[in-house]
C-alpha angles and dihedrals in degrees: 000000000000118000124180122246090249087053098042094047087051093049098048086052089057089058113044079041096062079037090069093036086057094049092052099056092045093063077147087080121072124213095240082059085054096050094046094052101036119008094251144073144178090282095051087050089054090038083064098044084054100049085040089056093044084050096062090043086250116135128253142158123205089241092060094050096049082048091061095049100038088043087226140027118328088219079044096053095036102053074051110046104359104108126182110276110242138229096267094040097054088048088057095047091050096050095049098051096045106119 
């Protein structure tokens, strides 16, 4: 299969978009359950909206960005969905982000 870039970049928005749309409706599962299952949360997603904006010299603060992928507020989010790691969870998280 060939696609064009305009094609490709459109495509790619769709899904990170229905991404975002799929985190947010999953406020059951925490970030640190994310990292420890696949390297990545709702932070490092608006982390990279953010580098990929300062790349192209467009601004942007974290909050904005975390705005964008939370789809409010990350103090907001966070006093909602946001619960207290446990033991185990933060055990995971430690033993898979040991370099």
């Amino acid at each position: 299969m060939s696609l064009d870039d305009k094609s490709r970049i459109e495509l790619e928005a769709a899904v990170y978009r229905r991404l975002v749309e799929h985190l947010r409706g999953r406020n059951d599962v925490q970030n640190i359950d994310l990292m420890n299952l696949a390297g990545f949360c709702r932070n490092c997603l608006s982390n990279w909206m953010k580098e990929a904006a300062d790349g192209k010299g467009i601004a942007m603060s974290k909050d904005e960005s975390r705005e964008i992928v939370y789809g409010m507020p990350y103090d907001e989010w966070r006093a909602k969905h946001q619960k207290e790691a446990s033991a185990d969870q933060k055990s995971a998280f430690e033993k898979s982000h040991r370099h």
